[in-house]
C-alpha positions as a LaTeX table, in Angstrom:
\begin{tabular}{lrrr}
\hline
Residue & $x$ (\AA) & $y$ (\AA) & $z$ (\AA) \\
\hline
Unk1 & $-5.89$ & $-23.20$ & 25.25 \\
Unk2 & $-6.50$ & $-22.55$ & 21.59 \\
Unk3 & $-9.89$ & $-21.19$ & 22.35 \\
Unk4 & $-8.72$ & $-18.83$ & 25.24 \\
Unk5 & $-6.27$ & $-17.56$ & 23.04 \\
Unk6 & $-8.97$ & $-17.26$ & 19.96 \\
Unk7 & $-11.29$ & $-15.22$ & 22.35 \\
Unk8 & $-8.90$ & $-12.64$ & 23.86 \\
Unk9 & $-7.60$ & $-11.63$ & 20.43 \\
Unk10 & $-11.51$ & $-11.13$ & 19.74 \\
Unk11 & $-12.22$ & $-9.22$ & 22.84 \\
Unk12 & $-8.68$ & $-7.08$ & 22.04 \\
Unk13 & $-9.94$ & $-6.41$ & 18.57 \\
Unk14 & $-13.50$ & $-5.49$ & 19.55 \\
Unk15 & $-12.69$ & $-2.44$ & 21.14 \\
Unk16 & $-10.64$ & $-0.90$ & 18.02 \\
Unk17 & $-13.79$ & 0.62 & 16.15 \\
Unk18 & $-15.55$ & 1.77 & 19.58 \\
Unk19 & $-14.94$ & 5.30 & 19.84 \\
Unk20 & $-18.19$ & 6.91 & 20.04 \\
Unk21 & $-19.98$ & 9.09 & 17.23 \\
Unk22 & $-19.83$ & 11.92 & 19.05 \\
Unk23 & $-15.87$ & 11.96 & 19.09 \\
Unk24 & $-15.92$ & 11.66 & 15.60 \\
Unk25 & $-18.39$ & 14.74 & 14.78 \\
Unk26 & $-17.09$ & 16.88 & 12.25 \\
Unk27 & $-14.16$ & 14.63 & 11.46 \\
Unk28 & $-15.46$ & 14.11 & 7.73 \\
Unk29 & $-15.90$ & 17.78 & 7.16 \\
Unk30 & $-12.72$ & 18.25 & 8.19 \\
Unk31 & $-10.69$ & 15.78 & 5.68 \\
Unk32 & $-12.66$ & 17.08 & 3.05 \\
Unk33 & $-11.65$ & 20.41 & 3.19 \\
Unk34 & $-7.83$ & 19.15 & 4.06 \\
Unk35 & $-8.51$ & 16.86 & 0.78 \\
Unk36 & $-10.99$ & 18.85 & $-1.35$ \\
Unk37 & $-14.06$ & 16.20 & $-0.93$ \\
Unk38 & $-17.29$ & 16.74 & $-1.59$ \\
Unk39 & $-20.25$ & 15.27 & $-0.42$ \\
Unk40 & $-22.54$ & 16.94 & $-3.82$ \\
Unk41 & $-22.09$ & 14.68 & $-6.83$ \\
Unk42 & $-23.13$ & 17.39 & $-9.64$ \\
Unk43 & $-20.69$ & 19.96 & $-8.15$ \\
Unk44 & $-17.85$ & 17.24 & $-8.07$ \\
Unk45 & $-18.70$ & 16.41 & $-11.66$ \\
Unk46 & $-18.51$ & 20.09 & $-12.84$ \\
Unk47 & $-15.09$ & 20.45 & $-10.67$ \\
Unk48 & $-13.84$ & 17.09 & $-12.73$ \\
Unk49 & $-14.67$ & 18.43 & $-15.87$ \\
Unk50 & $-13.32$ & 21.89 & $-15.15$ \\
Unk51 & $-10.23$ & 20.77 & $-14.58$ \\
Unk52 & $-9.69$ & 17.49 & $-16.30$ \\
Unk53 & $-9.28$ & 15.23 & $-13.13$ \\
Unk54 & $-11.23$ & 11.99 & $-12.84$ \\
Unk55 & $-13.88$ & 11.83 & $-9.86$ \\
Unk56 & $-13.67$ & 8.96 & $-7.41$ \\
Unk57 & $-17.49$ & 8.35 & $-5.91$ \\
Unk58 & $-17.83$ & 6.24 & $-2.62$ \\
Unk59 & $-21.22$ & 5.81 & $-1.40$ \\
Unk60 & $-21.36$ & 5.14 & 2.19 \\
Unk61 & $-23.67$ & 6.08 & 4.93 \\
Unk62 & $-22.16$ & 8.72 & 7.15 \\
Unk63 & $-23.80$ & 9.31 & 10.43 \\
\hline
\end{tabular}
């Protein structure tokens, strides 16, 4: 019973982080201008120093 119970909470979660690439196309683009990312280091780094914020750098592959 255990095990039945194990595997349908795995098959539930699978399907959370399936949504296609496609459906997400121009998501990033779009919370970076909501947000005021930036996917150009040196021009982040000039913006930081311009105006005395700190720069937060996550480096992640982004399809």
């Amino acid at each position: 019973m255990r095990s039945l119970t194990v595997g349908l909470i795995a098959l539930a979660l699978s399907g959370l982080d399936a949504a296609p690439v496609s459906a997400q196309k121009g998501k990033f683009r779009d919370d970076a201008e909501r947000y005021g990312w930036t996917e150009d280091l040196p021009a982040a780094m000039k913006e930081a120093k311009r105006t005395g914020k700190p720069v937060v750098v996550i480096l992640r592959c982004i399809p």
